[in-house]
N, C-alpha and C positions, 0 to 999 in steps of 0.2 A: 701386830700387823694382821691384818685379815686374809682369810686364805679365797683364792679366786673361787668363783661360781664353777668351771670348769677350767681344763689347761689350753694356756693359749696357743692354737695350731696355726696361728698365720706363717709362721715357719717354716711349717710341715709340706714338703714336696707336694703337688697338688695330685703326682701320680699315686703316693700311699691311700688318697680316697679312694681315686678310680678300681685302685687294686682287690681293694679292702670290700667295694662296690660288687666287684665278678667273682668275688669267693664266696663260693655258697656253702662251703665246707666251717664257714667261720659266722657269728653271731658279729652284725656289722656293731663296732662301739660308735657307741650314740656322740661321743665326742666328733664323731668325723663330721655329723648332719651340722653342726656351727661353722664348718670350714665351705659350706655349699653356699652360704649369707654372703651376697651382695658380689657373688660371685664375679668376675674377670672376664672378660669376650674371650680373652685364649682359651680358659677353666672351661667356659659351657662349652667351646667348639671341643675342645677333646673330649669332655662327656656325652655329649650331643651323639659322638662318632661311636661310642662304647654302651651307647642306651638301651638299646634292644636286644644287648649280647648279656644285660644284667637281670637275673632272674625274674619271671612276673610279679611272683611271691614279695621279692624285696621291696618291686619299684611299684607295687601296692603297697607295702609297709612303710615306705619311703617318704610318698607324698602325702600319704596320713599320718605322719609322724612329723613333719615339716607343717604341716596348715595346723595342727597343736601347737608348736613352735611360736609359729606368728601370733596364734592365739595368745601363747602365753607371756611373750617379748616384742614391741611392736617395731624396737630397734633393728629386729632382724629383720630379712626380705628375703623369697625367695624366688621371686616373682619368674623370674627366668628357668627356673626349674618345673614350675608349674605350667609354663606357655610348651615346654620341649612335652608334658605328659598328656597336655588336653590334643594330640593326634597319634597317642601311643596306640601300638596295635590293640590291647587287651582294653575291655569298655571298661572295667571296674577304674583302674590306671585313671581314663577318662574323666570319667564320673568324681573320682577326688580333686582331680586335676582343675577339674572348672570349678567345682565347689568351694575352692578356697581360693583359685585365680579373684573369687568376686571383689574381694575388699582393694582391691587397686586397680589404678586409673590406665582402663584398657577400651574407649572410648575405639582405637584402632583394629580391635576384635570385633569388633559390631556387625559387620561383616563375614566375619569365621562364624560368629555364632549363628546367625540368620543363614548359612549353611548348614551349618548342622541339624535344625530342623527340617532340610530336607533330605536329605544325607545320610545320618546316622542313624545304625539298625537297631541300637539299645534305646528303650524307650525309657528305662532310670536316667541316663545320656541327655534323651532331650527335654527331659521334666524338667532336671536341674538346669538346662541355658534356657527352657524357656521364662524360669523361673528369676533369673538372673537377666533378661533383659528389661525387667523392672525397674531396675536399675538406671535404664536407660533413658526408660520412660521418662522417671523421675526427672533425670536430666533434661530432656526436651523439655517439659513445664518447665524448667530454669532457663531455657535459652543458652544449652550450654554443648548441644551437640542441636544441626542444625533440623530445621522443619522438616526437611526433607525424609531427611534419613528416622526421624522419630514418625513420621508418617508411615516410614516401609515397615516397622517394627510393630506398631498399632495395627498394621494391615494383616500379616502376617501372623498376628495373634489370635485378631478377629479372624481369618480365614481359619487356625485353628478348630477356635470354639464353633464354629458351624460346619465344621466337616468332620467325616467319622475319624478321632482322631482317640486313641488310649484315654481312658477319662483322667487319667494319672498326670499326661500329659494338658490334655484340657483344661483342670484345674490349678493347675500352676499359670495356665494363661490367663484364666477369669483374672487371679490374684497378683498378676504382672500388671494390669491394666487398672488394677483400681487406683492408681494415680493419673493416668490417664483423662484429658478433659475432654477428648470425643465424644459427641452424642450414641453410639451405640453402645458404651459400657453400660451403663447404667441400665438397660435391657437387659442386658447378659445377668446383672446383677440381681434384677429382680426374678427373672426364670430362675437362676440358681436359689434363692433363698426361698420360690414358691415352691420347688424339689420337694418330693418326698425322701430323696435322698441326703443322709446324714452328713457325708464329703459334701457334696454340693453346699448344703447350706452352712456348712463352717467356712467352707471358702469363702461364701457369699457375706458372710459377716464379715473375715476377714477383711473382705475390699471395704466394706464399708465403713471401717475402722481407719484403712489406710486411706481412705477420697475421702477426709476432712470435711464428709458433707453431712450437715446435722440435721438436713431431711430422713438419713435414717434412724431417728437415733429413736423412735419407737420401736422400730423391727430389732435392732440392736439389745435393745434391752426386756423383749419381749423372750430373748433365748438365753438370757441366765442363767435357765430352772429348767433347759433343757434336758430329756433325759439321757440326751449322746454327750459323755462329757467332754468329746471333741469340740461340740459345738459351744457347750459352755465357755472351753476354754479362751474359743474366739472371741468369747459373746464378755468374756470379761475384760480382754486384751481393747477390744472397740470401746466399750466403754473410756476405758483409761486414754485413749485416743481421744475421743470426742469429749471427754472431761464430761461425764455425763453425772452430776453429782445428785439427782434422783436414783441413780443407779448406789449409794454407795451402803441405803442399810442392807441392801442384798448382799451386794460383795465383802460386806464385813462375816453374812454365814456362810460365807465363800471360804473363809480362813479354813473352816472345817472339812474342806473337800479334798479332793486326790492331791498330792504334793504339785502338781505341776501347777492346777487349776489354782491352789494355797499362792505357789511363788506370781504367779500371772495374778491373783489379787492382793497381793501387799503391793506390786509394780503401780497398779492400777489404782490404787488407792495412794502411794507416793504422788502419782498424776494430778489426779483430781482436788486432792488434799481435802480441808475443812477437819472441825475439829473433834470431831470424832477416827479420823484417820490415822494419826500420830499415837495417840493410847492405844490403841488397837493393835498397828504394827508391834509397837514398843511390849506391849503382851505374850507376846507369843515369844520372847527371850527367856522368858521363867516358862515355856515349855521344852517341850523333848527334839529341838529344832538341829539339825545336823549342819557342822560348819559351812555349810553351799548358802544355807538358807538364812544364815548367820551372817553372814556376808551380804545376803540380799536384804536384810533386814536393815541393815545399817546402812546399807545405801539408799536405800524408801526413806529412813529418820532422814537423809544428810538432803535428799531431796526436797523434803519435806521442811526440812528447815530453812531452805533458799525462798520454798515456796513464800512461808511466813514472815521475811525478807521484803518480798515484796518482788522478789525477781522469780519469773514464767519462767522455767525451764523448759517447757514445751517446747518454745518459740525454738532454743539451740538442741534439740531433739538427743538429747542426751539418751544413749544406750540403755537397756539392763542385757549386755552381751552375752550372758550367759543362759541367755533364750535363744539366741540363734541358734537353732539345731533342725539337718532335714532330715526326717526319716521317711521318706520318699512312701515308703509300702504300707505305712498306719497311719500316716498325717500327725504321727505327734509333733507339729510341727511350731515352732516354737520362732518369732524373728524379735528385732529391737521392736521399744517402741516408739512410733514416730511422731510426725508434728501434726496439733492439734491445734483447736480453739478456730476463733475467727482472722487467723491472719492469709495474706495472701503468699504464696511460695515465691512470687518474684522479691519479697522484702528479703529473705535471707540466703544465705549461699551457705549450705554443708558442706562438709568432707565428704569425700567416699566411703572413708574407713566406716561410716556410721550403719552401713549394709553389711558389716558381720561384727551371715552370720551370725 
């Protein structure tokens, strides 16, 4: 008989959490954070009441230890644990709070968040919801949250990027908007990537990787061999977006660059495919490849082999999840990657989950 993954606390008085929560004298056991999943309206109201009485320290350690979780189990939820931390007093709280609220269906916050960019004093706070109301965007090209409100959010962006605004902050909005089909992105786009500045112009790729528009796809490819390997990273990531398979003898001496830039071109190369793609990937298994990238390897081959199939995975924008990551203060900024080629966004309808993250 197989022994469980952990012990099952559905049993467990929901007071020994709370308890286990406000002792700071004790090392909280990580069994309790499974008993918070999918928690009970009684459960959040009495923690809800004990929240701000439990250390910052913890209910920092808490909500990043729970969006791991989700990461690593989709079964769990904790969604409601995350809504109680994105108006905790302490901004970092915050700051985790929204960054892992993204991957679920909160169409209803659209509103919290478009407060918060006027609102909140941490500007790491409003990078990450401005960054997360791309999201939304996305949504409105689907017709799935209405014109209206996808209007206030594009407006709000754009007001943004034209006013003195953190460029930290700024550049998460350029990057929110490049789904966006408004006539003034595509401006914003092009100032950013005529920038002499390094941020600028990886954002500036980035959008154009993410707007599905293969008018850029010389600009695109014209910063693969850039010397900022931020910008590369983008400039590889767009590629694999726009299936640019002029792009691909480069990104094959991409394999040889910083690990990040390596995983964003095996992705990118799963993407675009053709047959030099596949041997290549498959190469780099007889080298010094650490199990992350062993794992990404075989997922670019499994891609890759649909490709050969005959079926686009583009079109169902299949993740490589393990790119999503913000680091808000260096832009090593990593997301999925998303839908390319020439189709139009009204043929398919995604999940949310596909945004982490």
């Amino acid at each position: 008989m197989e022994e469980p993954l952990f012990s099952p606390l559905e049993d467990k008085p929901f007071d020994e959490v709370l308890t286990a929560l406000l002792d700071e004298d004790q090392i909280l056991d990580p069994l309790y954070l499974y008993r918070l999943s999918d928690i009970s309206p009684e459960n959040l109201s009495d923690l809800s009441t004990i929240w701000e009485d439990v250390n910052v320290e913890r209910r920092r350690g808490l909500i990043d230890d729970l969006e791991q979780l989700t990461d690593a189990n989709n079964l769990l939820s904790f969604e409601p644990i995350f809504r109680i931390g994105l108006e905790d007093l302490d901004d970092q709280v915050r700051f985790f709070a929204t960054r892992a609220i993204e991957i679920f269906n909160t169409d209803d916050l659209i509103p919290f968040f478009l407060s918060v960019l006027e609102e909140e004093d941490s500007v790491d706070v409003r990078a990450v919801t401005t960054s997360i109301l791309g999201k939304y965007i996305y949504r409105g090209e689907l017709d799935k949250i209405s014109a209206e409100i996808k209007a206030r959010i594009e407006n709000k962006l754009l007001f943004i990027l034209e006013s003195d605004q953190p460029s930290q902050v700024q550049l998460r909005a350029l990057e929110a908007l490049s789904y966006s089909s408004h006539p003034e992105v595509q401006k914003h786009i092009l100032k950013a990537y005529k920038s002499e500045n390094e941020d600028w112009i990886a954002s500036a790729v980035f959008a154009m990787g993410r707007s599905f528009d293969h008018q850029y796809t010389e600009m695109v490819f014209d910063q693969l061999q850039h010397t900022s390997p931020k910008v590369r990273l983008e400039a590889v990531r767009a590629c694999g977006e726009l299936t640019l398979e002029d792009a691909v003898p480069v990104i094959l001496d991409l394999l040889d660059d910083l690990p990040e830039i390596r995983g964003a071109s095996i992705w990118a190369l799963s993407q675009i495919g053709g047959e030099d793609a596949g041997p290549a990937i498959h190469q780099l298994l007889d080298s010094d490849v650490s199990e992350d990238e062993v794992e990404l390897i075989q997922k670019a081959l499994e891609r890759l082999d649909f490709l050969e199939e005959g079926v686009n995975l583009s079109m169902f924008d299949i993740p490589f999840s393990d790119q999503e990551e913000y680091i808000l203060d260096d832009y090593d900024y990593i997301q999925d990657g998303d839908d390319q080629d020439d189709f139009e966004l009204e043929d398919f309808e995604l999940d949310d989950d596909h945004w982490l993250e």
